[in-house]
Every structure is written in structure tokens, then in C-alpha cells.
N, C-alpha and C positions, 0 to 999 in steps of 0.2 A: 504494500500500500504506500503510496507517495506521499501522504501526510503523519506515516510513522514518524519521521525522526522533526520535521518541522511543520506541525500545524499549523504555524502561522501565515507558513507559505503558500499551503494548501488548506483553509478553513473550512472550505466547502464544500458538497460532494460535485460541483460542476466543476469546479477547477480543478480536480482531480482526474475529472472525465475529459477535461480539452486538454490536458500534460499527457495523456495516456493514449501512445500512439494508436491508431487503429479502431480506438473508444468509440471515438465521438461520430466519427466518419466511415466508419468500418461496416460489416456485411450486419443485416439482422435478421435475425429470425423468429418464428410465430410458433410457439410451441403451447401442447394444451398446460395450465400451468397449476391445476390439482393434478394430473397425472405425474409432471416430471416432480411435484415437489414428493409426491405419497415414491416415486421411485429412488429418488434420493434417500426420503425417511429410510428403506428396506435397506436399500446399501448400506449409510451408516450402522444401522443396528444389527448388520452380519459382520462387519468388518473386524477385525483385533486391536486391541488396545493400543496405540501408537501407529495403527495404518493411516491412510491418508488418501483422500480426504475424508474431515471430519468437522461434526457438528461444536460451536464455537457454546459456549453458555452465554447466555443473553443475561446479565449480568444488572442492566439498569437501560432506562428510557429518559431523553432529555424534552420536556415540551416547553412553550414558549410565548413570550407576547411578541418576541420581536424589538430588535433595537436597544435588546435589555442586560447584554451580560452572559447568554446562551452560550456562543462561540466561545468566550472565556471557558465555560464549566468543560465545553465540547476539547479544547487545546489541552485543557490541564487532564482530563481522560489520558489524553495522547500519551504527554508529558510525564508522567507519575510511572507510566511502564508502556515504551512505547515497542517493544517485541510482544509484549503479552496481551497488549492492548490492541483491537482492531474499534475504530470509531467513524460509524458513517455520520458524517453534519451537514445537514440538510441532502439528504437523498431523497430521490423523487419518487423512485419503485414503491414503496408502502402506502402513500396518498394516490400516484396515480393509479396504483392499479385497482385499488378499491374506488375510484370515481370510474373509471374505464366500467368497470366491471357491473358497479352495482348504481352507478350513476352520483351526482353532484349531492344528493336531497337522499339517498337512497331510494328513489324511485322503483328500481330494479330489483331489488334485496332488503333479506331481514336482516337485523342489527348483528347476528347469529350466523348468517350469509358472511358477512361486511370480514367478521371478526376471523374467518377461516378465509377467505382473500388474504388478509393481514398476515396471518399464520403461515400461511405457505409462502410469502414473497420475503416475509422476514425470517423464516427457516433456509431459503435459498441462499440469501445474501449474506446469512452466517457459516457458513462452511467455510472449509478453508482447507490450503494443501498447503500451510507453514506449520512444520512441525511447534516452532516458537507460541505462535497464537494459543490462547485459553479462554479468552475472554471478548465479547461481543458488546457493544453499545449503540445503539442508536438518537442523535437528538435531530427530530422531528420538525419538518415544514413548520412555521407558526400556524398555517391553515389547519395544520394537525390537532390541533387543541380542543377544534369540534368534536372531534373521533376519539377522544380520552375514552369514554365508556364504549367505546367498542376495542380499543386496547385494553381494557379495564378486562371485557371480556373473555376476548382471547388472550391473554397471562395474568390473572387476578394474583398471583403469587411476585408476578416481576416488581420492582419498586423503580416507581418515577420521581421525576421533582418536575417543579412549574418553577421557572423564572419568569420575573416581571419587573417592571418599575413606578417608580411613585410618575401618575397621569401626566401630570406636567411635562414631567423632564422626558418622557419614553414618547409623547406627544413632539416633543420640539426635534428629537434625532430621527422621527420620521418626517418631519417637516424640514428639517435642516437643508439650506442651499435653495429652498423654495419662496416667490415672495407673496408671505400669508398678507402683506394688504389686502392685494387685486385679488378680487371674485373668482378669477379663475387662476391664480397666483401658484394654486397647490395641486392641482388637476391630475398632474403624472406622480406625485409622490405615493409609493405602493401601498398606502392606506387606504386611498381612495381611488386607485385605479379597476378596483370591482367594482365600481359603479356603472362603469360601460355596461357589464355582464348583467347588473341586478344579481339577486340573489334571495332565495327564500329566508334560509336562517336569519339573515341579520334584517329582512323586511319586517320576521316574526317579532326579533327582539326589539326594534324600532316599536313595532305597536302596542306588544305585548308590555314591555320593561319602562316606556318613555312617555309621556305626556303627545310626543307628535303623533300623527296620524300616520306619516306613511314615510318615508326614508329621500320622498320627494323633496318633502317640506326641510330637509336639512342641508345648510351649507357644507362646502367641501370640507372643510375641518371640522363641522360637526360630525361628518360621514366618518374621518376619520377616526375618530374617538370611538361612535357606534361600532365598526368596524373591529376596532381592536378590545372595546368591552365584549362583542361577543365571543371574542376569547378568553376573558380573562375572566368570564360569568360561567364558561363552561369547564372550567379549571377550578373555581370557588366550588360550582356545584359537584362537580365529581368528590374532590373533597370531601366536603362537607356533607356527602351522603353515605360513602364508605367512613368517615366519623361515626355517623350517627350508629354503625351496627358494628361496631369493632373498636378494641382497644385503642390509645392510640399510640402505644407501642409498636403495635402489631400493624400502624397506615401504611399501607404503600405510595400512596401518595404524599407530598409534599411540596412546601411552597417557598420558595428560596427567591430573597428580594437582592435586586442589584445591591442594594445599601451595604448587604452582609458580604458580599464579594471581594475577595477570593477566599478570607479568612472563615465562613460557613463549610467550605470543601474540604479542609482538611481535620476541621474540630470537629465537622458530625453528618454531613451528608455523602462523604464518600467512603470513612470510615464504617461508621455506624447504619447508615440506610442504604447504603449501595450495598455494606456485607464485605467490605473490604480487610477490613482490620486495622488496627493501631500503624497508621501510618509514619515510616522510617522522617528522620530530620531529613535524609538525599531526598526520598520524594517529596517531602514536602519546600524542598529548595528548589527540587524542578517548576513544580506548579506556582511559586513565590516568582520565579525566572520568567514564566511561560504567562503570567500575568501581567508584570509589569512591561508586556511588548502589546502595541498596536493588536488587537485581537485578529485583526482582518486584516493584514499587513501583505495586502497581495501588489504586484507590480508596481514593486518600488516604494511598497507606505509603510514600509519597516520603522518604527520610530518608538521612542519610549510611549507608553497611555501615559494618560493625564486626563485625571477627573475633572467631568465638565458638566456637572451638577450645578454649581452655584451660579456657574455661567446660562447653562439652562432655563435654570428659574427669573434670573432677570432680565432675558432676553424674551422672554413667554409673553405674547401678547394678551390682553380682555378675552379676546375672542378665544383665544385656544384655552387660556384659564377657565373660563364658562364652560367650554366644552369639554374640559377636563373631569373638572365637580360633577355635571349633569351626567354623564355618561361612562365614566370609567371609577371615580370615587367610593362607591358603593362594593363594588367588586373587591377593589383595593385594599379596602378594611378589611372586608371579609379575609383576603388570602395571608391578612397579616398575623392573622389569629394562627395559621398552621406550619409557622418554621418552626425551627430548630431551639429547642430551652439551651438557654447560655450563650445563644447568639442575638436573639430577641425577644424581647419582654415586654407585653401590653400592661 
């Protein structure tokens, strides 16, 4: 894998796929895709102990609002053991092939349907012919965070986390470089470019969750805020329903805020909820290393991070702060309630 020894240079799973000769522009093919994954399963489970190839342990799931800190958690994966560690960041196979399959809305398929798509595209793309590999991760499209409970699903045992940010600040880094005066100022910024497409889910939540009537009646950055609340509402609610019937030892899910980054990864969410163990001082010097670099440091943006929080907040205009409170604030609170004791305290 091309993002083993430097995630930063490869963050993504597309830039992994245009560095990879033959990938991107290479032959394809159409194959049925329960048949090859249940022929795979047979293989694996004839083969001997150290043959090859072999199925990876799916180990932890990374979901998202976007613009929040994800890539960080995704790098420091890398970084902490990057032979034993395989991490897809942002792959497209698990989301596309459940809309292909089962359609955008599930139109096609039961939730039940949805979650054995998921199952077999994520059993494929965990194999592996390195004998070094052990360990599988995936962190998720942001569009992914709709599909929580059909991951929920299909691996009720796996443990995820939700990264997010305070509305304002995760607000202004999808708008950043956009000018939020003019009406049509923010149009292509990828918060609101579903609006060309419409979309049921966030029509519903628009009617359903909000005072407006209809996703018409919202400015572009109001759309954007709706947009990313209905992520950050279907992350709360998964949560906070697997809460309601289970210890909260025992959650698989959990909700990890930019705020606690990077210092959350190694005192209790990759230790303790990933299942990892008492992590060594070299790993956590890696991920301490593998933080303080540009997360997305692709062609040529290699540079120290620098936190741009405070810069955020007073750069945030009326209009996006209104849309912030009305639309994403509720959610916010809520996911505040479910990190990690010892990293944050209500």
C-alpha cells in the first residue's frame, strides 16, 4: 500500500489510486460480487495458518462530518504501525457499491440487503497477500455517516468513532476560499454542491428537524449547515440508541471532537476502544510526529498544522453563525455527551 510508510502523502484513497500504475486507467471488470466475495470466504477458511492470501481483522471504522480532524485519526492509524496496519481513507467501494446496488434512498433494498453489500465489499478489500499485515481499518466517505446503522448492522461487534467539530469552525473550513457575501458566493463548496442532485434524506431533515418548509427556502450556507447536521444527527442518533440498551462500556460507538485531537488517540480511543493496548512512548511519538504535519499534505502542502480555531471563529460571519446554532448546535451537544472520561467533561 502506498500510504504505509507516508500518509500524508497519500491521505486519500484517490491518490493512492492515480500513484498506482495501471489503477486508475487500467482494464475492469464486472464480476457477480456475492458470488466472488462467499468464494473468497471458502478459500480463506480452507487455507493454513500463514498461507496467503488472507483475511485482515477489521479492527475499527473511522466516520465523519468532514473538515474535522478524520484524516488526522486516519494518518496516525498509518503511523502507530505502519506494516501491520492496512488503512483505507476515504474509499469509495463500500458507499458506492451499496448506492449502485441498493440505490441513493434504499429504494432497491432492505436495510438487511444494504448491510451484506457492505459485508462483502469490505471482506474483499480486507484480504491481503502481505504476510506483515494483521490489521484492517476503514475511515468512511462523510456521506457515510447516513449508513452508520446499516454498519451498525452488518459488524455490531466492530467499534467506531465519529469525528466532528464545534459548527462554526467545521462551517468556515468548508467554506474557506469561498466568498460567503454574494448569494451565490459558496455554490461549488462541497456542502452544498448536493443541491444540484436534491436529495431525500436531508429534504426529510429540513422538514422534519427545522422550522423551514422545504430545503428550497434555505440559503447556500444555510444548505450547508443542513447538509452537514444531517450527519452529525445520524451519528448522535446511532449513538445515543445503542446507549440507550447497553452498557456504556460495552458502546461501540463513539464520538471524538476535533478539540481532543490528537491527545484522545493515544489516552483512550485507540488504546482502549479500538482494542489496541497500552500504547508504547515510539508509537505514540509517531502519531505526536504524524500530527503535527499538514494532514493532507498532498502536492507540495507538506508544512507544519497550525491550529486555526481562533482564526475561525472571528473570521465567521452573522450568516454562517445563525446557521450554525439553527442547524448543526443541537446535534453538537448531543455528541458531546459521548467521548472519552478524562478527555472531556460536561
Amino acid at each position: 500500500f502506498l500510504n504505509a510508510n507516508d500518509g500524508n502523502t497519500v491521505p486519500m484513497f484517490r491518490y493512492v489510486v492515480a500513484h498506482s500504475p495501471g489503477c486508475e486507467f487500467g482494464p475492469q471488470y464486472k464480476v457477480d460480487l456475492k458470488g466472488f466475495a462467499d468464494l473468497a470466504r471458502i478459500h480463506d477458511a480452507e487455507v493454513s495458518t500463514g498461507d496467503l492470501p488472507k483475511s485482515l481483522n477489521l479492527t475499527g471504522v473511522v466516520f465523519h462530518e468532514s473538515r474535522c480532524g478524520s484524516t488526522l485519526v486516519a494518518n496516525a492509524l498509518v503511523a502507530m504501525n505502519p506494516s501491520e496496519h492496512r488503512v483505507f481513507s476515504e474509499s469509495s467501494p463500500p458507499i458506492s457499491a451499496m448506492r449502485n446496488v441498493c440505490g441513493e434512498n434504499l429504494q432497491f433494498c432492505s436495510v438487511k440487503q444494504a448491510a451484506a453489500v457492505l459485508k462483502d465489499v469490505m471482506y474483499l478489500m480486507g484480504r491481503s497477500d502481505n504476510g506483515q499485515e494483521k490489521r484492517v481499518f476503514f475511515k468512511i466517505q462523510s456521506v457515510g455517516s447516513l449508513s452508520i446503522k446499516i454498519f451498525q448492522l452488518a459488524y455490531p461487534n466492530i467499534p467506531w468513532l465519529y469525528v466532528y467539530r464545534d459548527p462554526v469552525q467545521v462551517m468556515m473550513s468548508h467554506l474557506q476560499g469561498y466568498d460567503v457575501t454574494s448569494p451565490m458566493g459558496v455554490r461549488n463548496a462541497n456542502c452544498v454542491q448536493g443541491r444540484r442532485r436534491g436529495g431525500k434524506i436531508l429534504a426529510r431533515h429540513v422538514e422534519q428537524r427545522t422550522s423551514f418548509a422545504s430545503i428550497n427556502d434555505l440559503t447556500d450556507i444555510q444548505y450547508c449547515a443542513a447538509h452537514l447536521a444531517t450527519l452529525t444527527q445520524s451519528a448522535a442518533d446511532s449513538i445515543e440508541e445503542s446507549f440507550s440498551t447497553t452498557l456504556p462500556s460495552k458502546l461501540m460507538g463513539r464520538a471524538i471532537n476535533y478539540e481532543d485531537l490528537p491527545a484522545a488517540l493515544w489516552k483512550s480511543a485507540l488504546p482502549d476502544h479500538f482494542g489496541l493496548g497500552t500504547l508504547s512512548e515510539v508509537t505514540i511519538k509517531r502519531i505526536q510526529d504524524i500530527s503535527g504535519v499538514y494532514s493532507k499534505g498532498t502536492r507540495g502542502r507538506h508544512g507544519e498544522f497550525k491550529e486555526d480555531s481562533e482564526s475561525k471563529e472571528r473570521k465567521a460571519t452573522p450568516e454562517i453563525r445563525d446557521a450554525a446554532e439553527t442547524f448543526l448546535q443541537e446535534s453538537y451537544e448531543r455528541l458531546l455527551k459521548y467521548g472519552f472520561d478524562g478527555i472531556r467533561r460536561l
